[in-house]
HTML snippet that shows the backbone in 3Dmol.js (N, CA, C, O; Angstrom):
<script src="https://3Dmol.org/build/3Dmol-min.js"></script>
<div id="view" style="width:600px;height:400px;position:relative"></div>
<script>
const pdb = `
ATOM      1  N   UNK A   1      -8.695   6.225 -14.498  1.00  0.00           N
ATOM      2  CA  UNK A   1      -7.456   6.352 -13.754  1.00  0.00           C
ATOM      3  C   UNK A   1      -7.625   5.702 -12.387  1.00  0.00           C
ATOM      4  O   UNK A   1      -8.650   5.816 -11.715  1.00  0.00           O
ATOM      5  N   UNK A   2      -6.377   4.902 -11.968  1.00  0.00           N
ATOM      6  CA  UNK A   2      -6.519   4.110 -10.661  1.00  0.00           C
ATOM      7  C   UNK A   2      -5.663   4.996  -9.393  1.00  0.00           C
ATOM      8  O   UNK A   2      -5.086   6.078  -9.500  1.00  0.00           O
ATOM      9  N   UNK A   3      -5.763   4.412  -8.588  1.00  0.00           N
ATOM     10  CA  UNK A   3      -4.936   5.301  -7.202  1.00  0.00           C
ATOM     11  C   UNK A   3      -3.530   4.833  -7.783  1.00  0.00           C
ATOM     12  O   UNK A   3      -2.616   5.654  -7.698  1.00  0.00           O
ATOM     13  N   UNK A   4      -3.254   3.561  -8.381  1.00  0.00           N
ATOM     14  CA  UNK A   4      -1.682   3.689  -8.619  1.00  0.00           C
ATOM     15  C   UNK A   4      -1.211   4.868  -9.849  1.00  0.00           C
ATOM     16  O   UNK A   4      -0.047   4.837 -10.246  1.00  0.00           O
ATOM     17  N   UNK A   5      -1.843   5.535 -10.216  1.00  0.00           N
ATOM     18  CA  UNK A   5      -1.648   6.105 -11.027  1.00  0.00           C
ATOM     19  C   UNK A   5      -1.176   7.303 -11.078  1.00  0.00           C
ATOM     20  O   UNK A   5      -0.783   7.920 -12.069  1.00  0.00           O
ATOM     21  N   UNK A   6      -1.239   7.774  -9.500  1.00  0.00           N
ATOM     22  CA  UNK A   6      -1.022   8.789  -8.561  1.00  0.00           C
ATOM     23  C   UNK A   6       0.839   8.714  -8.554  1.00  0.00           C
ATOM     24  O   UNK A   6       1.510   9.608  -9.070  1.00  0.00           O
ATOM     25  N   UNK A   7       1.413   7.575  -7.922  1.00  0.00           N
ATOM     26  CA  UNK A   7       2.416   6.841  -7.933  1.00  0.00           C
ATOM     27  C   UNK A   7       2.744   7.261  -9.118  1.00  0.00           C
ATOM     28  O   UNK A   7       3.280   8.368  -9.172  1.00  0.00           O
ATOM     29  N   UNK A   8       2.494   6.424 -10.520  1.00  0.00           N
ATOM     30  CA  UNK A   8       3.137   7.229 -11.964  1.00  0.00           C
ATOM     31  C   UNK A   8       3.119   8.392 -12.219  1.00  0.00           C
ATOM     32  O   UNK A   8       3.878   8.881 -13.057  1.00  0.00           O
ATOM     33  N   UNK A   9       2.279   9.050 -11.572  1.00  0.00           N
ATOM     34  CA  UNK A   9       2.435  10.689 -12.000  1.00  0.00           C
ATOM     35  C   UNK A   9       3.675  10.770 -10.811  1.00  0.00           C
ATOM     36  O   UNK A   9       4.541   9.997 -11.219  1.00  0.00           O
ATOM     37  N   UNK A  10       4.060  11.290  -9.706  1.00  0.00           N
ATOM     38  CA  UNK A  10       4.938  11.243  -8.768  1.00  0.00           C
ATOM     39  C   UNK A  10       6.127  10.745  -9.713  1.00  0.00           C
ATOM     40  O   UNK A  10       6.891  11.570 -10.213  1.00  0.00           O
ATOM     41  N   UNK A  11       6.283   9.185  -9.977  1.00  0.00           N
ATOM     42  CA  UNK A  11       7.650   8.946 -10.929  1.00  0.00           C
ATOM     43  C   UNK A  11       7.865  10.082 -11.584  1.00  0.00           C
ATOM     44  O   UNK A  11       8.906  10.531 -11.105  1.00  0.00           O
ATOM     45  N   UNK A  12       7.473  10.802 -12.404  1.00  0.00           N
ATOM     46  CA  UNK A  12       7.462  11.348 -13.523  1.00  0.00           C
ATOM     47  C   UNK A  12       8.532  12.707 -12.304  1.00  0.00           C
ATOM     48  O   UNK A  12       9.667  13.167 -12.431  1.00  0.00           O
ATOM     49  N   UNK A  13       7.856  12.841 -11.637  1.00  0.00           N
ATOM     50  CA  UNK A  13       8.886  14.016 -11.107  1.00  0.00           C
ATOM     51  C   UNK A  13       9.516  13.665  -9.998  1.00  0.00           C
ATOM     52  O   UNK A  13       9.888  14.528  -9.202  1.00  0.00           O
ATOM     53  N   UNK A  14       9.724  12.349  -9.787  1.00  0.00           N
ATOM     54  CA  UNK A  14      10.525  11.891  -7.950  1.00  0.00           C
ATOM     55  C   UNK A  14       9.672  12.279  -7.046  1.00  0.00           C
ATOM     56  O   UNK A  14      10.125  12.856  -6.057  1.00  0.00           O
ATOM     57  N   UNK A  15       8.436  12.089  -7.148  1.00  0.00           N
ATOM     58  CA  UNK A  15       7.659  12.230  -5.870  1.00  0.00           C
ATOM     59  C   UNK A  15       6.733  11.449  -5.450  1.00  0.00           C
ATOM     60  O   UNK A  15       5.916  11.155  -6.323  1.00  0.00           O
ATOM     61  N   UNK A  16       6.498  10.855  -4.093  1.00  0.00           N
ATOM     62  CA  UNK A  16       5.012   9.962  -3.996  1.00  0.00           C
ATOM     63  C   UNK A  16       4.047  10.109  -4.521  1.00  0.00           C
ATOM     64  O   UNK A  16       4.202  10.815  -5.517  1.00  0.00           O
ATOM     65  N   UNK A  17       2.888   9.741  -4.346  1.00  0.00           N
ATOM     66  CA  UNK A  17       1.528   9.555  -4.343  1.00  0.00           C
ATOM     67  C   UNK A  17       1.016  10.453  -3.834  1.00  0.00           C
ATOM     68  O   UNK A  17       0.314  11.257  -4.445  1.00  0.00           O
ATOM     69  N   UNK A  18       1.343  10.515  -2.205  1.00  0.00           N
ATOM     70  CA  UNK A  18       1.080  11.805  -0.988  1.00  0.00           C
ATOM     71  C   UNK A  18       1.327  13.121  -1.899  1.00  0.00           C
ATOM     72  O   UNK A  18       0.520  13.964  -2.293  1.00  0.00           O
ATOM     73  N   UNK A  19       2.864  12.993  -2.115  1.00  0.00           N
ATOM     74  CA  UNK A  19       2.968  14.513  -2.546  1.00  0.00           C
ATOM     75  C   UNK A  19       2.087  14.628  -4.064  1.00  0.00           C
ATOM     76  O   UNK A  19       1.317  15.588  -4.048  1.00  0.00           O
ATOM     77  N   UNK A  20       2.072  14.169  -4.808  1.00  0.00           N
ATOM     78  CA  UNK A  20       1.226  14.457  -5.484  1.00  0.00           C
ATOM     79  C   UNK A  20       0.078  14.784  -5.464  1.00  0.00           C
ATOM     80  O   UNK A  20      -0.342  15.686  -6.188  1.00  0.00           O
ATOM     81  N   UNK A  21      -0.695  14.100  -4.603  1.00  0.00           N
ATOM     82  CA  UNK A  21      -2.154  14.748  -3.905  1.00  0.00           C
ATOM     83  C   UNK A  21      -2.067  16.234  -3.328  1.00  0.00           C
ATOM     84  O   UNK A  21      -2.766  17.164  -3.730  1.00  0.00           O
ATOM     85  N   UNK A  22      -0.896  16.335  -2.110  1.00  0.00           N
ATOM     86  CA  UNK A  22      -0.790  17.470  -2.177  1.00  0.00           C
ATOM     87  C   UNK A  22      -0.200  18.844  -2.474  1.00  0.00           C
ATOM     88  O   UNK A  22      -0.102  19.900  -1.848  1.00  0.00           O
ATOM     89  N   UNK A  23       0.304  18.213  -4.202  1.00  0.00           N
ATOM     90  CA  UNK A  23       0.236  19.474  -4.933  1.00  0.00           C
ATOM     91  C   UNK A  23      -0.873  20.061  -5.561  1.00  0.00           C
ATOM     92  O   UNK A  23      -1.267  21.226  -5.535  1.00  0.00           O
ATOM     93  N   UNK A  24      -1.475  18.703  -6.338  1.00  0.00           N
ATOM     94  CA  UNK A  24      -2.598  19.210  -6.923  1.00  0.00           C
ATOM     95  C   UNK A  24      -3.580  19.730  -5.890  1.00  0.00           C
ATOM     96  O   UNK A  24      -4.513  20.471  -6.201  1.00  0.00           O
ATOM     97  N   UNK A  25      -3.314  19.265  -4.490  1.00  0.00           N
ATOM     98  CA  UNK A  25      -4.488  20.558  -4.070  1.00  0.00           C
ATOM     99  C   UNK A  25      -3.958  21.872  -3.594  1.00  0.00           C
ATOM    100  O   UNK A  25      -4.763  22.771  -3.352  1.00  0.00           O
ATOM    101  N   UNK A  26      -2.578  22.077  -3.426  1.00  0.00           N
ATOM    102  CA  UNK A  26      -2.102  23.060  -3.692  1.00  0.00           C
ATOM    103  C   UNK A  26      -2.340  24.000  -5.173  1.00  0.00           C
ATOM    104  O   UNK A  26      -3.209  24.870  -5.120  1.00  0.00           O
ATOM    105  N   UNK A  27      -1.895  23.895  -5.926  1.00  0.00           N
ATOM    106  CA  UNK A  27      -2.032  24.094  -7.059  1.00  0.00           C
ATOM    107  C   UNK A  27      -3.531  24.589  -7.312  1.00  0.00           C
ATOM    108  O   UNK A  27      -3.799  25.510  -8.083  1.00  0.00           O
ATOM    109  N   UNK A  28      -4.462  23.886  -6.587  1.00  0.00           N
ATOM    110  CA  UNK A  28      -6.335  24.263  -6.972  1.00  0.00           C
ATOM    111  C   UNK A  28      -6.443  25.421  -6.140  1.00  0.00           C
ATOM    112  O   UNK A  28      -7.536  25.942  -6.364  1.00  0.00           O
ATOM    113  N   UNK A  29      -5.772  26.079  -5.249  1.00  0.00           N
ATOM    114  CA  UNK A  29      -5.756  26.313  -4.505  1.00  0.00           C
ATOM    115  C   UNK A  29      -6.006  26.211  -3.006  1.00  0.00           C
ATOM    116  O   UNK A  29      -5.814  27.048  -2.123  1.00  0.00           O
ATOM    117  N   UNK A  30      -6.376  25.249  -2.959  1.00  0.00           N
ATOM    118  CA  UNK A  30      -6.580  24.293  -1.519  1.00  0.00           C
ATOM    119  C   UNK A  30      -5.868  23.983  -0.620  1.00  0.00           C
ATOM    120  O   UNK A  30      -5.012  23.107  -0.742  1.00  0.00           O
ATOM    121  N   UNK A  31      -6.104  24.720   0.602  1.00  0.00           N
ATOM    122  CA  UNK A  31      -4.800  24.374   2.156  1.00  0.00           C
ATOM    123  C   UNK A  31      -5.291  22.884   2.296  1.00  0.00           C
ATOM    124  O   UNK A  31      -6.389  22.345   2.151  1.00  0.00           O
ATOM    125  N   UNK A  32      -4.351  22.549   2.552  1.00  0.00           N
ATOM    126  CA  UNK A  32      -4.412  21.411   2.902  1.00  0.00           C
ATOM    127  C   UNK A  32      -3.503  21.450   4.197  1.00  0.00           C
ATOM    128  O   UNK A  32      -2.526  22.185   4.335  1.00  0.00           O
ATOM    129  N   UNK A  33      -4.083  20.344   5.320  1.00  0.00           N
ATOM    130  CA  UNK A  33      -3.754  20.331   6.463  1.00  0.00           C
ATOM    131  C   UNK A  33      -3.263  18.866   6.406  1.00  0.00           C
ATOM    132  O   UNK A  33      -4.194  18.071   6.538  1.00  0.00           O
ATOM    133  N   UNK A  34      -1.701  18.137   6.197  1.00  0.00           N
ATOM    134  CA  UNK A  34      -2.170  16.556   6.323  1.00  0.00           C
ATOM    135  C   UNK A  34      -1.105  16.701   7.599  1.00  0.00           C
ATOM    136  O   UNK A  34      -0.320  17.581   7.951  1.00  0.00           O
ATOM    137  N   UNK A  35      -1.545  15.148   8.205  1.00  0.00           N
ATOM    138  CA  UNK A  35      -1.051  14.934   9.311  1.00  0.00           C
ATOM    139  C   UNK A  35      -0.053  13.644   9.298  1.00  0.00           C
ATOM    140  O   UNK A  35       0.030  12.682   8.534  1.00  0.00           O
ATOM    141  N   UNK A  36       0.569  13.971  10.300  1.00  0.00           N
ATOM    142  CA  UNK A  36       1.956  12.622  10.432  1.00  0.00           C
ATOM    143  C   UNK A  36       2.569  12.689  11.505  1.00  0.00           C
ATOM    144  O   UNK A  36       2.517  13.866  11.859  1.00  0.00           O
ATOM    145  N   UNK A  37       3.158  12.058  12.276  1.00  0.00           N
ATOM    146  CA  UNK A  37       3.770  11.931  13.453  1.00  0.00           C
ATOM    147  C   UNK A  37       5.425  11.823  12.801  1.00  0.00           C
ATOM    148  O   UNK A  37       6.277  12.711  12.833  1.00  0.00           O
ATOM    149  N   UNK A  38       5.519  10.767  12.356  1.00  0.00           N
ATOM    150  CA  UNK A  38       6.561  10.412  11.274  1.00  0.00           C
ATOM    151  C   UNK A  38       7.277  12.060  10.507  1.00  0.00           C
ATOM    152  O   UNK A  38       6.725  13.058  10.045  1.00  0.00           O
ATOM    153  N   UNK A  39       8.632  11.687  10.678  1.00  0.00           N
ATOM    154  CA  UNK A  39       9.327  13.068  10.765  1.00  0.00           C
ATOM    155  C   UNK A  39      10.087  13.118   9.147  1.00  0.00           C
ATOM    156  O   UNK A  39      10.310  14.138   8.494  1.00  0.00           O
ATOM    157  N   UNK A  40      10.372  11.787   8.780  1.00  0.00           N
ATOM    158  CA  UNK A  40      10.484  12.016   7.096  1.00  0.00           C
ATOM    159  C   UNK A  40       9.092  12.336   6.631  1.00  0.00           C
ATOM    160  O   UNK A  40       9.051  13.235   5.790  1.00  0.00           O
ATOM    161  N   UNK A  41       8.006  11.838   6.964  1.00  0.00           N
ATOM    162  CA  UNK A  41       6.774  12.215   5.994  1.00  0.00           C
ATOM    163  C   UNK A  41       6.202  13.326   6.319  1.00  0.00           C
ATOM    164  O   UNK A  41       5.365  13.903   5.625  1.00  0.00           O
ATOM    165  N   UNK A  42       6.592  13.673   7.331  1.00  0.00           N
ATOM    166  CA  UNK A  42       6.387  15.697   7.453  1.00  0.00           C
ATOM    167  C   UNK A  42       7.794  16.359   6.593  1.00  0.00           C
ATOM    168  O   UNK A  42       7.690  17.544   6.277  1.00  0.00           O
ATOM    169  N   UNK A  43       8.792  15.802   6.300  1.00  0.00           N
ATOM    170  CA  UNK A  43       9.720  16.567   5.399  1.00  0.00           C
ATOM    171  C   UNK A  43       9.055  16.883   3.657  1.00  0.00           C
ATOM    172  O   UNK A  43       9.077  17.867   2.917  1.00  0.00           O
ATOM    173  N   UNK A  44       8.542  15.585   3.548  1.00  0.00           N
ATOM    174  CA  UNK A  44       8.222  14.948   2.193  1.00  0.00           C
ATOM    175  C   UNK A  44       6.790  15.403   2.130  1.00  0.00           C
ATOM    176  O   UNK A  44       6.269  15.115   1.053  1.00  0.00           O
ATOM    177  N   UNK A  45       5.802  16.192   3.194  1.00  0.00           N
ATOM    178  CA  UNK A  45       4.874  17.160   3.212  1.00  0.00           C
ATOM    179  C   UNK A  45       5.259  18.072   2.260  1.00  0.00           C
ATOM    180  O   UNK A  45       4.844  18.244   1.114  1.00  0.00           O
ATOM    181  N   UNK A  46       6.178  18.678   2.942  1.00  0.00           N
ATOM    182  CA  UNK A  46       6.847  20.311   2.712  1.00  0.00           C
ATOM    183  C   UNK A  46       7.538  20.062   1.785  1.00  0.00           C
ATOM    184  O   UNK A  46       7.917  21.208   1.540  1.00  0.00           O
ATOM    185  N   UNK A  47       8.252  19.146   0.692  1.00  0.00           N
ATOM    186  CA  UNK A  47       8.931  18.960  -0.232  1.00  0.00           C
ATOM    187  C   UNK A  47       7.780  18.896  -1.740  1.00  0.00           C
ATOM    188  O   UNK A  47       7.860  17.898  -2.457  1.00  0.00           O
ATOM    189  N   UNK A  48       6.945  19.822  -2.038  1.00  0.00           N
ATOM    190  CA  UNK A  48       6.200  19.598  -2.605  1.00  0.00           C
ATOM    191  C   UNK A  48       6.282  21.360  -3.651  1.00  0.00           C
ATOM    192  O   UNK A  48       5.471  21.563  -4.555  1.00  0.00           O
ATOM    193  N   UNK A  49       7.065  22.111  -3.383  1.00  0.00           N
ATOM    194  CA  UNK A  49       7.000  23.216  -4.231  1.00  0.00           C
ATOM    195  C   UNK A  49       8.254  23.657  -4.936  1.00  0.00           C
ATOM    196  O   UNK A  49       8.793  24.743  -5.150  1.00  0.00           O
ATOM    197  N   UNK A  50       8.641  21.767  -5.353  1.00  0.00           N
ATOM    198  CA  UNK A  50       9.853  22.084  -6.249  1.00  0.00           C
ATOM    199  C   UNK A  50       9.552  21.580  -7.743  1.00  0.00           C
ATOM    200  O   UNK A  50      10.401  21.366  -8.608  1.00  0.00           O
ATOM    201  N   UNK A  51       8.111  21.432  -7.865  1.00  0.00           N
ATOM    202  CA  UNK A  51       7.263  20.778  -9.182  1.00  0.00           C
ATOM    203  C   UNK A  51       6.446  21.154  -9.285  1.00  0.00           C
ATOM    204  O   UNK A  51       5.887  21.555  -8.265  1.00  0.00           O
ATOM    205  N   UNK A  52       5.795  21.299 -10.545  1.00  0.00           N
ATOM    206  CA  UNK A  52       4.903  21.457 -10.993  1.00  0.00           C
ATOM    207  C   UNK A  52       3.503  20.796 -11.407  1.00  0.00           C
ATOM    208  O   UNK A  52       2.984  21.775 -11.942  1.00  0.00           O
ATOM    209  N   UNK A  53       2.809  20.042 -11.479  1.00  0.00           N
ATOM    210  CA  UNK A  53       1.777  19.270 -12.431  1.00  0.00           C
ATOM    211  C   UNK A  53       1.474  19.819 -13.693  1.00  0.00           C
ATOM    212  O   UNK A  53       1.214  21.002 -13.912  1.00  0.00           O
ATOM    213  N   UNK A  54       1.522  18.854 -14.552  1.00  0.00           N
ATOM    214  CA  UNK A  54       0.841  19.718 -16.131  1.00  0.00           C
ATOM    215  C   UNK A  54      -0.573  20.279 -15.977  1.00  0.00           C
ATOM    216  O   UNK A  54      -1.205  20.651 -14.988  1.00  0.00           O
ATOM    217  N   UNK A  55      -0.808  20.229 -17.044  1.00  0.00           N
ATOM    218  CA  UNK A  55      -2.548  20.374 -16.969  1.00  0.00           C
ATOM    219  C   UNK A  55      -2.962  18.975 -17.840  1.00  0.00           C
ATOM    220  O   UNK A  55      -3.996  18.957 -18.509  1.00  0.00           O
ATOM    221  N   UNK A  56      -2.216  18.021 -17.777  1.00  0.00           N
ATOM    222  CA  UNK A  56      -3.157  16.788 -18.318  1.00  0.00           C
ATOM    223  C   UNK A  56      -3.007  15.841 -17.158  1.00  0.00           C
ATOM    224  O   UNK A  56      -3.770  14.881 -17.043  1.00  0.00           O
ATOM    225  N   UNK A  57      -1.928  16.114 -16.193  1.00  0.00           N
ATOM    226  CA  UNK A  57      -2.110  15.451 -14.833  1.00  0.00           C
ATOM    227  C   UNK A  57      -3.025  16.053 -13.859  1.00  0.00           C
ATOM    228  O   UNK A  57      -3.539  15.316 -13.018  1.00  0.00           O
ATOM    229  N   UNK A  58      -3.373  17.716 -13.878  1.00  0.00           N
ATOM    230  CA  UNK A  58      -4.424  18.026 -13.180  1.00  0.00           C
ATOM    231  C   UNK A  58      -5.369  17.398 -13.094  1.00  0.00           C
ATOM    232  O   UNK A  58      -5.835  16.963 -12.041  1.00  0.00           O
ATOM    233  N   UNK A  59      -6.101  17.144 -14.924  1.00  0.00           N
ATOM    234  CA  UNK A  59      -7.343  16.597 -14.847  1.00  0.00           C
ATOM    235  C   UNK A  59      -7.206  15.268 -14.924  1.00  0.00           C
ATOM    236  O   UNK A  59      -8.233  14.592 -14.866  1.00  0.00           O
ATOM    237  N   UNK A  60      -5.910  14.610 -15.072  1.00  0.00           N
ATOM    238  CA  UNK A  60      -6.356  13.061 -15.118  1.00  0.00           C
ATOM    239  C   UNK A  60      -6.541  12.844 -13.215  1.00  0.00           C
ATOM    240  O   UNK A  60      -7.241  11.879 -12.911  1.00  0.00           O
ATOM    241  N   UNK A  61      -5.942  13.705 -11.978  1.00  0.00           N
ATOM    242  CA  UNK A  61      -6.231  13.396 -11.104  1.00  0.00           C
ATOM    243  C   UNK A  61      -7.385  13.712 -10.610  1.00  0.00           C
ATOM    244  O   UNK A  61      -8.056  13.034  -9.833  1.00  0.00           O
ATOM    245  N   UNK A  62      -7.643  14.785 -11.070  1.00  0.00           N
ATOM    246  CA  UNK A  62      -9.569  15.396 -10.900  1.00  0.00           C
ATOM    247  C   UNK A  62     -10.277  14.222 -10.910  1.00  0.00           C
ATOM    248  O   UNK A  62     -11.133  13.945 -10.070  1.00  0.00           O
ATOM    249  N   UNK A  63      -9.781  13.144 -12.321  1.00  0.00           N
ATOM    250  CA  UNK A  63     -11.374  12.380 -12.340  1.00  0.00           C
ATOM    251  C   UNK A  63     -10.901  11.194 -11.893  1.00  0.00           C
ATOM    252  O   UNK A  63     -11.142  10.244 -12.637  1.00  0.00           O
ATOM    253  N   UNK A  64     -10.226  10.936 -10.778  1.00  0.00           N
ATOM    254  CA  UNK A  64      -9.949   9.935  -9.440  1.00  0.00           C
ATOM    255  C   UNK A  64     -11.133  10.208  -8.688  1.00  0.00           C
ATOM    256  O   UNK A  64     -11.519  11.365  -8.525  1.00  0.00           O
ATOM    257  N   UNK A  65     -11.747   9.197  -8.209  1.00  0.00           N
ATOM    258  CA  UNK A  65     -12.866   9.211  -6.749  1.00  0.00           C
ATOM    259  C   UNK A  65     -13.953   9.848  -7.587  1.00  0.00           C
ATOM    260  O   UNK A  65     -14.722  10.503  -6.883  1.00  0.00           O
ATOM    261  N   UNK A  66     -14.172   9.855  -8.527  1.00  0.00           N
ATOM    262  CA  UNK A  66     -15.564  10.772  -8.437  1.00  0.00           C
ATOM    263  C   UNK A  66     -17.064   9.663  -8.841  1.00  0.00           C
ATOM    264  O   UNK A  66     -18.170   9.936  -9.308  1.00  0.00           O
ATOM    265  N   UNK A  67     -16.469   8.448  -8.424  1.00  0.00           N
ATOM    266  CA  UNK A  67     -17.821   7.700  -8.712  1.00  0.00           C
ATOM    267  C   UNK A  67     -18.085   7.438  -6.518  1.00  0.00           C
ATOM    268  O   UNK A  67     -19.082   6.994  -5.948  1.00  0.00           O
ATOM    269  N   UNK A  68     -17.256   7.745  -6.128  1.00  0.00           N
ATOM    270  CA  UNK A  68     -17.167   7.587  -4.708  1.00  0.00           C
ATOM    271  C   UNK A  68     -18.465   8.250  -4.102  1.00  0.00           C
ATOM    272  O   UNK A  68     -18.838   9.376  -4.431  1.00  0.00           O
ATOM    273  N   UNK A  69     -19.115   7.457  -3.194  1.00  0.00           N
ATOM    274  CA  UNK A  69     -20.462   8.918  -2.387  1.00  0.00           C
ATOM    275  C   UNK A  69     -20.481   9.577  -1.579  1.00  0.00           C
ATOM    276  O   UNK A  69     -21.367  10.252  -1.053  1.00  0.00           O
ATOM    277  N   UNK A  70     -18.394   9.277  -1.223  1.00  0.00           N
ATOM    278  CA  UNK A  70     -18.384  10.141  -0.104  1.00  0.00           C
ATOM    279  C   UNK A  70     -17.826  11.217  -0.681  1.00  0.00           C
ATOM    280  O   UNK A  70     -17.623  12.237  -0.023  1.00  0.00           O
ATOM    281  N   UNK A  71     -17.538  11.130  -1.869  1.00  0.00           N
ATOM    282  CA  UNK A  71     -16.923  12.812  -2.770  1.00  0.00           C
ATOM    283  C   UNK A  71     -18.029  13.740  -2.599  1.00  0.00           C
ATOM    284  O   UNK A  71     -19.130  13.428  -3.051  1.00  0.00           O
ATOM    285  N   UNK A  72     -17.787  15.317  -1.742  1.00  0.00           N
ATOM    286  CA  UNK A  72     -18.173  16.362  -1.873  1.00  0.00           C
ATOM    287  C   UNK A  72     -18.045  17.158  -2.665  1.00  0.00           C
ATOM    288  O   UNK A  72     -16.843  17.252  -2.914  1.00  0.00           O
ATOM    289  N   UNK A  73     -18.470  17.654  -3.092  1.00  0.00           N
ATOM    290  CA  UNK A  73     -18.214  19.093  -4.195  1.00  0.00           C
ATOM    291  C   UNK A  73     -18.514  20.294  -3.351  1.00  0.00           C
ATOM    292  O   UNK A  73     -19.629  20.674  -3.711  1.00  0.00           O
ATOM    293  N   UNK A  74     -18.073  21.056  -2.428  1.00  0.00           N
ATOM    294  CA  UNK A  74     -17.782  21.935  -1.779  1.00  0.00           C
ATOM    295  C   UNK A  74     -18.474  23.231  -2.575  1.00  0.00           C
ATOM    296  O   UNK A  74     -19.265  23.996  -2.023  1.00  0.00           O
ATOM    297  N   UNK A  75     -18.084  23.339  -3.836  1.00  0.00           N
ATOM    298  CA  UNK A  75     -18.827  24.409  -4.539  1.00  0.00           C
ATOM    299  C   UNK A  75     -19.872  24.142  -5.497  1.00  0.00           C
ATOM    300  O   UNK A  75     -20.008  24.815  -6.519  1.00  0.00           O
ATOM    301  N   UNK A  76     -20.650  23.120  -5.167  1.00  0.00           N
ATOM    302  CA  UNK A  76     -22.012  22.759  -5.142  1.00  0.00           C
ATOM    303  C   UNK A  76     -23.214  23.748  -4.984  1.00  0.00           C
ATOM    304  O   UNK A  76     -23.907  23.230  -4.109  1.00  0.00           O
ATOM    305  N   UNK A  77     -23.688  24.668  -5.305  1.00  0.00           N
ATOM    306  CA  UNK A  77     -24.876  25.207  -4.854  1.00  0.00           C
ATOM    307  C   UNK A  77     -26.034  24.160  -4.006  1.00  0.00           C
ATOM    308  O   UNK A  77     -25.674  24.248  -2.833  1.00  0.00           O
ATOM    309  N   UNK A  78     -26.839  23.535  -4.044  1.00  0.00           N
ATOM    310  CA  UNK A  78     -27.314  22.947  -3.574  1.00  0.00           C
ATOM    311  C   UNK A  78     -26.506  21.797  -2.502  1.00  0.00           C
ATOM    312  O   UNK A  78     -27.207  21.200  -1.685  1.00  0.00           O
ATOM    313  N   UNK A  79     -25.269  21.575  -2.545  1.00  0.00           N
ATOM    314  CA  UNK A  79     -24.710  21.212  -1.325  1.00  0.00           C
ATOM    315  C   UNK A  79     -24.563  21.783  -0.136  1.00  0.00           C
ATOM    316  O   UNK A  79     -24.706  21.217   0.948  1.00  0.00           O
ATOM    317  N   UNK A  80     -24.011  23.949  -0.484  1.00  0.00           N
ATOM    318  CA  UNK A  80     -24.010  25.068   0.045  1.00  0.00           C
ATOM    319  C   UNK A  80     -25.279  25.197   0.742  1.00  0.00           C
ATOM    320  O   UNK A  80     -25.410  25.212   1.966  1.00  0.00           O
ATOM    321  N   UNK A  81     -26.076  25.277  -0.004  1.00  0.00           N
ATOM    322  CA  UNK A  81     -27.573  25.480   0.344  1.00  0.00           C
ATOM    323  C   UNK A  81     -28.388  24.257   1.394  1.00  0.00           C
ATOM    324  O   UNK A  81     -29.273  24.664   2.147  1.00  0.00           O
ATOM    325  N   UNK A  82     -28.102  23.084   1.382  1.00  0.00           N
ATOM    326  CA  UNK A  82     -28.123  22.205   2.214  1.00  0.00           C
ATOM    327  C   UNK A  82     -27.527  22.203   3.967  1.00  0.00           C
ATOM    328  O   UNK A  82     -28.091  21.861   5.007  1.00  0.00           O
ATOM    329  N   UNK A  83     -26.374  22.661   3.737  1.00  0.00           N
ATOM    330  CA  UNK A  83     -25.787  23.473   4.442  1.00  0.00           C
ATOM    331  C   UNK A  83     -26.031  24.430   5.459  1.00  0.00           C
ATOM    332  O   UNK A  83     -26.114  24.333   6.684  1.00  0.00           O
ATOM    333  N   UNK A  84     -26.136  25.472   4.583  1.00  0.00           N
ATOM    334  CA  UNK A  84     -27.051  26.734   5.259  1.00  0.00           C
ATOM    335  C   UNK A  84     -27.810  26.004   6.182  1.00  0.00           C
ATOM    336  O   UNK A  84     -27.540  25.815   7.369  1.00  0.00           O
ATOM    337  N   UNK A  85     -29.226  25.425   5.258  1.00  0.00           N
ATOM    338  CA  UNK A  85     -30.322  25.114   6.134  1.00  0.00           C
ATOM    339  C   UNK A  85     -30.386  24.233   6.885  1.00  0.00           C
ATOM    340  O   UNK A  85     -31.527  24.020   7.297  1.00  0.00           O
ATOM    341  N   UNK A  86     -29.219  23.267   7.454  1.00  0.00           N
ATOM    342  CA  UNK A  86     -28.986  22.147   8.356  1.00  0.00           C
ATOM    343  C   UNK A  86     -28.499  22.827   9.527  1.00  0.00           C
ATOM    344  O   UNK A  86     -28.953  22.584  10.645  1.00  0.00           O
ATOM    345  N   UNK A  87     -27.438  23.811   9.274  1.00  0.00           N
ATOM    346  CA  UNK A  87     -26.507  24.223   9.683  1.00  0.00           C
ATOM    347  C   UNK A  87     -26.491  25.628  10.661  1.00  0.00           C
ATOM    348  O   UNK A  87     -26.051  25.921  11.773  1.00  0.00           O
ATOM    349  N   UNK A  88     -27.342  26.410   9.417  1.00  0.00           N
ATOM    350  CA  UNK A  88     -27.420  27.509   9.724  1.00  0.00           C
ATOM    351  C   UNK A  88     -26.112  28.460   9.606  1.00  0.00           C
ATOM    352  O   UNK A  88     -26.178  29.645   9.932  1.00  0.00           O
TER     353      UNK A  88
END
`;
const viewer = $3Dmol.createViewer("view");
viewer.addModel(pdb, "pdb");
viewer.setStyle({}, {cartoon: {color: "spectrum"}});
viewer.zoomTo();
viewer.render();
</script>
């Protein structure tokens, strides 16, 4: 799956790319904080809990970016644990 593909999922329900990203991390349960100065694309933020995603668009967007090295896995044990001990 490519980043335009983000875009075809969005067609499918009248929504960008953006909002699609942030449903599905809505949906994972994930706050998401995005930013904009731009006063339609803070509308089109908040215009995001009038759809749904399936569950074959969940995972076809899951496996976007994951050959990337800047992808984290947050619930990583040994990322956690890396963490800790850098971090404290």
């Amino acid at each position: 799956m490519k980043s335009e593909d983000l875009a075809a999922i969005g067609a499918k329900y009248g929504k960008s790319a953006a909002q699609v990203a942030l449903r599905w991390l809505t949906q994972r349960g994930v706050v998401a904080i995005p930013k904009s100065s731009h006063k339609e694309r803070m509308a089109q933020n908040f215009d995001i809990f009038d759809f749904t995603l399936t569950d074959d668009d969940m995972k076809s967007i899951a496996k976007l970016n994951q050959h990337d090295s800047g992808t984290i896995n947050f619930g990583d044990p040994q990322f956690v644990r890396y963490l800790i001990e850098n971090y404290g």
